[in-house]
N, C-alpha and C positions, 0 to 999 in steps of 0.2 A: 749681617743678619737679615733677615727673609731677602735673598737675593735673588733678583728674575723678576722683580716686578712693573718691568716695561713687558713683559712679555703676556701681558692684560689684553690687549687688543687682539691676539691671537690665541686664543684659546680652544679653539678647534683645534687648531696645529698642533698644539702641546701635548694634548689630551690621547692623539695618533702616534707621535713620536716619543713620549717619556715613559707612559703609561705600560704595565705589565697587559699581557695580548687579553687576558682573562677580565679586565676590568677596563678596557679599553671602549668598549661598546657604552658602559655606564658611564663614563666620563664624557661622551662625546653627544649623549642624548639631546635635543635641542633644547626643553625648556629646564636644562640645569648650565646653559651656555651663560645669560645673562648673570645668574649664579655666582658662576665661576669670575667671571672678569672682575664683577669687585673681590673674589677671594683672593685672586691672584694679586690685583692692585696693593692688595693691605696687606699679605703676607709673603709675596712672591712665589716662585713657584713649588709648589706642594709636593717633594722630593727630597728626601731627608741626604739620599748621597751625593744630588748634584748642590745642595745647600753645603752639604761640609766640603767636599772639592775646591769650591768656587771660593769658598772662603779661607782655606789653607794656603790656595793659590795667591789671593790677596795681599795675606799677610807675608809670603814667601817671596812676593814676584813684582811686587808691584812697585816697590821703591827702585826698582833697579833700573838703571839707565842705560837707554838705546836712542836709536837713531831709526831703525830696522825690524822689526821681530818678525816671526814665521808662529801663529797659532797652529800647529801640526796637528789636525784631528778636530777640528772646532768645534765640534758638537752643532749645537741651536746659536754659538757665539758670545753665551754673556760673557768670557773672559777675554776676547778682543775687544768687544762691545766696551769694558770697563778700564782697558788698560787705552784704547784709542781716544775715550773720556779726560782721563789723566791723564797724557802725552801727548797732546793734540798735536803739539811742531813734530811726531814721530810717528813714521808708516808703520800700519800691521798691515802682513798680508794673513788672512786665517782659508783654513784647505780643509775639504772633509772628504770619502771617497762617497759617501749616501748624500744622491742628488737633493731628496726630501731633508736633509740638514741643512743641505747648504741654501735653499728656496728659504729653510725656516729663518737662517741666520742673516739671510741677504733683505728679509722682511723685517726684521727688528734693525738693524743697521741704516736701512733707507727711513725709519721711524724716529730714528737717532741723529738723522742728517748727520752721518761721520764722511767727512768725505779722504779722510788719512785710512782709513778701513777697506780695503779689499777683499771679499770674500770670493772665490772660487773651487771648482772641485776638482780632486787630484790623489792619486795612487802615491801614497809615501815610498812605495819601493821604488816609484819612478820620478822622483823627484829629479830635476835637471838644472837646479844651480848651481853657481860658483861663488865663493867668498861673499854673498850677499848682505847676510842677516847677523846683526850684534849680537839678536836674541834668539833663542827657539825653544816652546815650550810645549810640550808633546802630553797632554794629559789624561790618564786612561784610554790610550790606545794601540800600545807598541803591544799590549796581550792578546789582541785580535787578531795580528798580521804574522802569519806563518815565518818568514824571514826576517826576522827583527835583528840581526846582526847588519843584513842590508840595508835596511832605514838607516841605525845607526852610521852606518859608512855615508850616506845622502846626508845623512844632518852635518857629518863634518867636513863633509865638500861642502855645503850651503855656508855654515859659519864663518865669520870670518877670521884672522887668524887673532886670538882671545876671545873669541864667542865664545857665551855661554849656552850650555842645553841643560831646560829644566825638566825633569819626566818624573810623571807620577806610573802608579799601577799598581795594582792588588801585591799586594805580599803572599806568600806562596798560604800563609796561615790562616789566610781568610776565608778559606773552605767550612772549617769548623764552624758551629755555631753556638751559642749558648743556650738558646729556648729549643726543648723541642717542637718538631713540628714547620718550621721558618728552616726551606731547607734553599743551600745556593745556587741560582741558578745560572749557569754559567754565558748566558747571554752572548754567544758567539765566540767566546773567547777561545783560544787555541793551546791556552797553558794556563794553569792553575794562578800561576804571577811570579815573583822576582823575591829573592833573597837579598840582601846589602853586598853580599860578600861577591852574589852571580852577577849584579849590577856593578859593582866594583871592576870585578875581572873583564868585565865587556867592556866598558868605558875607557879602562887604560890601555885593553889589546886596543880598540879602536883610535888609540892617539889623543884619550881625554885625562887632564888630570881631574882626579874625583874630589870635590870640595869638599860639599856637607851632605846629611841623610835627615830626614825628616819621619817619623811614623805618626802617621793617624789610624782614627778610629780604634783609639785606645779605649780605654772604661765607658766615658760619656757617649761617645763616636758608635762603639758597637752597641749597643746596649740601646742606644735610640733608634739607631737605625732597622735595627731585628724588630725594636717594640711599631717602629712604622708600618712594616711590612707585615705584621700582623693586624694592627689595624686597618689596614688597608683593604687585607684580603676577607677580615674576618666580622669588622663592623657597620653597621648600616652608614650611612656616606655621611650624614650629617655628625655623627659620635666622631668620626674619620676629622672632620672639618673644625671640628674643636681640640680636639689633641694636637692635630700636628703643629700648632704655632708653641703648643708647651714641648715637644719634644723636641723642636727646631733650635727652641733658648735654651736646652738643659746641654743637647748636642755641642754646643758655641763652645760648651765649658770644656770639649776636649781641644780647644785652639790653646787654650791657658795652660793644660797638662803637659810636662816633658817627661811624656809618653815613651819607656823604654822597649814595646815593642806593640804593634797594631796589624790592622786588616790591610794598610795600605801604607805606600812607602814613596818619597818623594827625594830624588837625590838632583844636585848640581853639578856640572863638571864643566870646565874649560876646554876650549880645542887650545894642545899646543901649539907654542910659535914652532915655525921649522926653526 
């Protein structure tokens, strides 16, 4: 719960890179800078779907044990940032292909003094390792990159033989919405997202046995995140700045829910031994 809050000291950064383009300028105003830094301190970062992510991730990913992992897609970092925390005796390397992500995540990470933590930038379809990585956790990004059949084939050169790959990414249902008005915007992405059964069938063509499935943003999950995004766009910034720490703990409550289908979808799968 409120996660992202070393990312205090940068809040200009944040404000450029999270933010929709339309409230971007109001975020980034100077005398709402000092503002921000203690909102951020106390609630972390003020983003209803990087808050459910990170926390899905958590409870999904965190107890698992490596030696090695690959952050594929790293965003700004907090989920290397927190699994390099917990793992200290175990390298992460985290890759983004947006140079302004990876400057973001390489500034929170030297704040963090990780020295297990590698951050650099890199094109997943050009990925060029062999049997590296215990781990690889890919999350909301294989919907942006036009050949995604290709990464897959990279992540199970990279893995080693019993890696694991975790991926998250929109569920194909997550277009719909329930308020009107809150409409989706598709933020770059290159397909609407993945069904169980389409991530299934890629996974074993590509040589993965398919473990478990995860669905978020079921009831609490959607339903906060639309009421966010309304807020956001629709209320004066201080009304904004008191809701979101109540939609951020009501959101929590779809970590608890076994959620039989959502906006988003998280599966596991093994690289075969040969």
């Amino acid at each position: 719960m409120f996660i992202g809050r070393e990312c205090y000291k940068h809040t200009d950064t944040l404000s450029q890179l999270l933010f929709d383009s339309n409230i971007r300028a109001k975020a980034s105003s100077k005398w709402l800078q000092p503002l921000l830094k203690v909102y951020v301190f106390m609630f972390g970062v003020p983003e209803i779907g990087l808050q459910l992510r990170a926390s899905y991730f958590r409870k999904n990913v965190a107890c698992i044990s490596f030696n090695r992992a690959l952050d594929a897609g790293c965003g700004i970092g907090l989920n290397s940032i927190y699994l390099a925390k917990k793992h200290p005796s175990a390298m992460i390397d985290a890759c983004d292909i947006m140079p302004k992500l990876v400057q973001a995540a390489s500034l929170l990470r030297d704040d963090q003094r990780l020295n297990n933590l590698a951050i650099f930038s890199a094109d997943l379809t050009q990925l060029a390792v062999v049997n590296k990585y215990d781990l690889i956790f890919c999350l909301d990004a294989i919907e942006h990159i036009p050949d995604d059949i290709l990464v897959f084939e990279k992540f199970k050169l990279a893995l080693k033989e019993g890696g694991l790959l975790v991926l998250s990414t929109p569920h194909k249902r997550h277009v719909k919405r329930r308020f009107k008005g809150i409409h989706y915007d598709s933020l770059d992405h290159v397909r609407d997202g993945y069904t169980e059964d389409e991530l299934r069938r890629i996974l074993q063509t590509q040589g993965f046995d398919f473990k478990e499935c995860y669905y978020g943003w079921g009831f609490w999950g959607e339903y906060c995140d639309e009421l966010y995004h309304w807020t956001l766009l629709h209320l004066p910034r201080l009304m904004f700045a008191f809701i979101f720490p109540i939609l951020s703990v009501f959101s929590s409550l779809d970590l608890l829910m076994k959620n039989q289908q959502g906006y988003w979808i998280m599966v596991k799968a093994q690289k075969k031994n040969n």
